[in-house]
N, C-alpha and C positions, 0 to 999 in steps of 0.2 A: 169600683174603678172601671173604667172605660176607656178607650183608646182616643176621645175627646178629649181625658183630661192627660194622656199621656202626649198627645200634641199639644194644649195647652202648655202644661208645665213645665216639657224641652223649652218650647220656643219663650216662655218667660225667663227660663235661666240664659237661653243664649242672649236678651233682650237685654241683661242686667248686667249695669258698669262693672260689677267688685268681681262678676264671671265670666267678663267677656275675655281673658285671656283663656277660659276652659274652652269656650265656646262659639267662639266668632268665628273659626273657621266652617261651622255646617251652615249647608245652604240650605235648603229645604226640610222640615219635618212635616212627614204624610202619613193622615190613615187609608190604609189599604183597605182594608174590610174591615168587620168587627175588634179582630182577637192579633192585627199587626199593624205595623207603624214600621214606615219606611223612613231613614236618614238618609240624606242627600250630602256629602262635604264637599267643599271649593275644590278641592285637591286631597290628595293622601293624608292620612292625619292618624299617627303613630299611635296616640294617646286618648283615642274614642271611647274605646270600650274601659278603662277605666278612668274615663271621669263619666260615664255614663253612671259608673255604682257611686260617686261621688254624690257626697249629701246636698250639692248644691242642684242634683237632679233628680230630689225628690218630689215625688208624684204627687201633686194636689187634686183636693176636686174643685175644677173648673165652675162650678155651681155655686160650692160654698167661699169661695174666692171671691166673686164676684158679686154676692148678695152681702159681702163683710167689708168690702171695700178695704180701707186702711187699716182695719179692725181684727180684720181676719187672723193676725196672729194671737190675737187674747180668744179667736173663735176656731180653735184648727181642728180640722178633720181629716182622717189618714183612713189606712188599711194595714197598719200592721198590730201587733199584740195588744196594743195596751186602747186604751179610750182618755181622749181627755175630758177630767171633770172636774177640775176647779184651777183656779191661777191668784197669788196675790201677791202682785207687784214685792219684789226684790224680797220677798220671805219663801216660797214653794209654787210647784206647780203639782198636783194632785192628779196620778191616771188610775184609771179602772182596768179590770181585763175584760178584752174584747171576747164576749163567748162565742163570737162567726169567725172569730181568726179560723182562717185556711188549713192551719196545722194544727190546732185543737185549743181550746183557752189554755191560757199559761198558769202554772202554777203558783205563782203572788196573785192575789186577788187584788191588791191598791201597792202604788208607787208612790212615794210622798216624795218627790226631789226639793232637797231645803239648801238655799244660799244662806252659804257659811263663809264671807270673805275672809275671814283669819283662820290661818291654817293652824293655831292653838285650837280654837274652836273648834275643828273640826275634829281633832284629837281627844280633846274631851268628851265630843259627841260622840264616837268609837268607845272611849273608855266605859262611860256612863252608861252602853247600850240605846243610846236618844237614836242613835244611826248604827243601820245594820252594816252600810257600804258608805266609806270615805273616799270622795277624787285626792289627788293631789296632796300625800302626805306631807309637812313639811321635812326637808334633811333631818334636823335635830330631834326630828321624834320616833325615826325611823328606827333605829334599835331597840327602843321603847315599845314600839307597835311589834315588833319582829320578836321580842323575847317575852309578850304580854301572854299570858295562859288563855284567856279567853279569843285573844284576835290573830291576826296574820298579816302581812304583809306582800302583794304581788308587785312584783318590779319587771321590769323589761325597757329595752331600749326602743327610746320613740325615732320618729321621725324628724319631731322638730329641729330646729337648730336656729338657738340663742345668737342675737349679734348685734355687733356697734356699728351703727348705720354713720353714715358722715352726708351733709349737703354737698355735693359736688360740684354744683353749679356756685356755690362760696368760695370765697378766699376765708382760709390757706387752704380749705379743704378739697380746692380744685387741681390744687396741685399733687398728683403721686406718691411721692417724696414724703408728702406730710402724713399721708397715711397709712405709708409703711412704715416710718416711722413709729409711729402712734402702735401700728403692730407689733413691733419688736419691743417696745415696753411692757406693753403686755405679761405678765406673770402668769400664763394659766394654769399652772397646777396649783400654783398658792389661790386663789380663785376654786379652782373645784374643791379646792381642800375646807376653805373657807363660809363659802357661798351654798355650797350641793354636798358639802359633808362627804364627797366621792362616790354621790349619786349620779355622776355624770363623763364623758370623755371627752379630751378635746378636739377639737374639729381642725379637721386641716382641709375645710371643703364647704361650701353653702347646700351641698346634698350631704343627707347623713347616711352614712352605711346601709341602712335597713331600707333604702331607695334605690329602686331598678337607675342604673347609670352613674352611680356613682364609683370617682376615682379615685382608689387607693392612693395612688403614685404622685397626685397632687400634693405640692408642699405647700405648708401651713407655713406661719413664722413662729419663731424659736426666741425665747427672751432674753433680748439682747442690748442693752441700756447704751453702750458704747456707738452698735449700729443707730440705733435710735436718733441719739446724737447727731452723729453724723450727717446722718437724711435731712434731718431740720436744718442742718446748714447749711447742706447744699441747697435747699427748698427755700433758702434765704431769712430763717427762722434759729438763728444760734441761738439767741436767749429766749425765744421756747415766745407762748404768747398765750392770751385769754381768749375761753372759749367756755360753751355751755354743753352739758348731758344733762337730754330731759330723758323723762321717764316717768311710766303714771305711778300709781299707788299698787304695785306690785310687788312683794318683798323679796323677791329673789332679783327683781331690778333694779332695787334701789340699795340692795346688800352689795350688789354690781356694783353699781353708779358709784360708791361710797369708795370701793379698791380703786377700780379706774380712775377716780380722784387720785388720790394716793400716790395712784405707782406714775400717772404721769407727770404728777410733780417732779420725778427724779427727770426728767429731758427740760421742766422749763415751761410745761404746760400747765395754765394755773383754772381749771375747769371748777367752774360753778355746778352745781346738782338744779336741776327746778323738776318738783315732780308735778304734773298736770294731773286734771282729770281728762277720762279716757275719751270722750266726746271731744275736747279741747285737743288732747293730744292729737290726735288725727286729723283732726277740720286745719291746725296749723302746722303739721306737719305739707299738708295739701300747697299750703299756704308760702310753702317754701323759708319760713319763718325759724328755722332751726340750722343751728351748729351738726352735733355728735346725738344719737339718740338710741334708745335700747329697745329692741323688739325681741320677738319671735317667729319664726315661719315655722307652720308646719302646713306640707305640702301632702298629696296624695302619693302613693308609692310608685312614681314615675317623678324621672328628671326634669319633662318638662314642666311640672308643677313645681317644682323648686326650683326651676330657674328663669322660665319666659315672663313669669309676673313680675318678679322680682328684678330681674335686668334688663329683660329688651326694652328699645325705647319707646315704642308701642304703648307702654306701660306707667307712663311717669305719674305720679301721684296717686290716686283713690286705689287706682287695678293692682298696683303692689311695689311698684318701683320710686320708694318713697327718696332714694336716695340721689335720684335724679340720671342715674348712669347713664351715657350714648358711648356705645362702639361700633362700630358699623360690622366687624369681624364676628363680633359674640350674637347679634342681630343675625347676620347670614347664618353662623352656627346653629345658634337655637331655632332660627325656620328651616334646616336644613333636620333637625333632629325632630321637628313633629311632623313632617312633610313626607315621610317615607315611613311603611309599617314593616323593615327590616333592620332588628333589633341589631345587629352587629355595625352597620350605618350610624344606626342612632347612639349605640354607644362610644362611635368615633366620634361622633361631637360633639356630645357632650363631654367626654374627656378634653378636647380642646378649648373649649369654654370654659369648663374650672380653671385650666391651668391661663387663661387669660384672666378670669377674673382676681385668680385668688394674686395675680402679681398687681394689679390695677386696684385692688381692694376698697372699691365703692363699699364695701362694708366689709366688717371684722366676721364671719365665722369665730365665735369665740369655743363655746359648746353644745354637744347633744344633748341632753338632758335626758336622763331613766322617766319613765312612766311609774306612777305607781299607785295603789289605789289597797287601803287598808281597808279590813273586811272583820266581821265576827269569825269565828270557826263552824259556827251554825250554818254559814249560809254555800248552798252549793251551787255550779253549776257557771258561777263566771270568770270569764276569760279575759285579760285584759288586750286589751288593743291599740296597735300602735298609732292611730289615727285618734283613737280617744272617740271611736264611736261602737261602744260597749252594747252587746244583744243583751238584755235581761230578759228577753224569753225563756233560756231552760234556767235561769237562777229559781233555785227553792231556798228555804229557809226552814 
């Protein structure tokens, strides 16, 4: 690695749409001599040094980038533990251990990572021994994996936070009213109960607990069928109306999609399901072509990453702000909270930004969801993380 491709690689991620809300504030990236790299930003900028560890400012080599063209990701070349040596489309990616790693070869000699989209499957592949390390247990099997002699169970609270996005530039869903509405029907405990087996808490926030900035003292809404009602009337909506939640082929969002059917029937709302595929979903979400729809954010362990992509206006479509929000207050907030690197600043406004948005509710906060990652007993040495970017350098087996 060289400080070629560490100027490279910055100034690629600050170049690219889906990271320029990480990014677009550095002005300049410079090599100084061999062994440093100078950053230049517009202004003060709270949130540098951790999107710097952020994986979307991972170091390429500028050679091998450039000799792979479009290619380069079936051709990638790094500098940390592992080596990659084979790839095949939507079944595994196959690494080696790096014997020049820095800190010594690792103790796995080959990584076989295998796409397993049903989270049955992957359970089986735990049980069978096919797989030593399971992502993403399903709820229903988690007691199962937690009481099994052979395996284990790691859980911990992520980052992310689950939610029902609305178009807001739509009728009804530009109107307020409708979407607090739509809030207060909401049943989230029957939901975590349901959906996450109570692998999860609910959210009274678009930041989740385990993110620098995040407010307690934000309130969430509370299920309440009466108020519910209500809003839709005054919103000019008594007898409730049609509308769609999409959602891809996820099963924890479509276990969603299927309650939020349900429970907003009781206000009046008669919501169709369509689940997309995942290319489709996003190119028409862009497309502004949606009602109600179900995602995920999980952001880096700073507020501005949960919340500048996600709301400011800056941001509408592909960068993260699918659901189309403009407030000019939450706008000045959120460039008020990366524009200054004193934490006590930035957490006064970000506090004022939740408590704008969570009453404005461009999107449902529904919940946090646990992390969790089922394992043999055999294997030592890893840690889960709440980003879901997992070191298997000290794992042995």
């Amino acid at each position: 690695m060289t400080v070629g491709d560490v100027v490279f690689s910055l100034q690629k991620a600050k170049d690219a749409p889906s990271m320029m809300s990480f990014y677009s504030d550095i002005d300049k990236i410079e090599a100084i001599d061999d062994e440093t790299v100078r950053i230049t930003t517009k202004k003060p900028f709270g949130p540098l040094v951790n999107y710097l560890a952020h994986k979307g400012a991972g170091i390429m080599s500028e050679k091998a980038v450039k000799a792979a063209g479009d290619n380069y990701g079936q051709h990638p070349i790094g500098t940390g533990p592992f080596m990659f040596d084979s790839w095949v489309s939507a079944d595994r990616i196959v690494l080696k251990a790096n014997p020049d790693y820095y800190k010594g070869k690792p103790a796995i000699d080959t990584l076989v990572f295998r796409v397993i989209p049903e989270g049955v499957n992957r359970t089986i592949a735990l049980e069978t021994k096919e797989a030593d390390i399971a992502y993403d247990i399903d709820p229903i099997d988690h007691d199962m994996v937690k009481h099994h002699s052979n395996l284990t169970l790691l859980q911990k609270s992520a980052l992310t936070m689950n939610y029902l996005g609305f178009n807001t530039e739509k009728a009804p869903f530009n109107k307020k009213e409708v979407r607090q509405a739509i809030a207060y029907a909401i049943d989230m405990d029957s939901m975590i109960a349901a959906v996450y087996l109570g692998a999860a808490s609910k959210a009274n926030s678009p930041v989740s607990p385990e993110v620098f900035g995040y407010n307690k003292d934000t309130k969430g809404y509370d299920y309440n069928v009466a108020k519910a009602k209500e809003l839709l009337a005054q919103a000019g909506y008594p007898n409730g109306f049609k509308a769609k939640i999409w959602t891809n082929d996820n099963g924890i969002r479509r276990d969603t999609a299927v309650i939020l059917q349900d429970q907003l029937k009781q206000i009046g709302i008669d919501a169709t399901i369509e689940i997309l595929e995942w290319g489709s979903y996003l190119d028409r979400l862009i497309r502004k072509e949606h009602d109600m729809f179900l995602l995920g954010w999980t952001p880096s362990p700073d507020a501005d990453s949960a919340l500048y992509a996600v709301f400011h206006s800056k941001n509408h479509g592909s960068a993260g702000n699918r659901t189309y929000y403009t407030n000019a207050r939450v706008d000045e907030l959120l460039d008020k909270g990366r524009e200054t690197t004193v934490e006590a600043d930035r957490i006064e406004s970000y506090k004022e930004a939740q408590d704008i948005i969570m009453d404005e509710v461009p999107l449902i906060p529904l919940v946090y969801p646990d992390n969790n990652v089922g394992m043999q007993k055999t294997i030592k040495g890893f840690e889960l993380d709440p980003e879901n970017q997992h070191n298997l350098y000290p794992v042995s087996k």
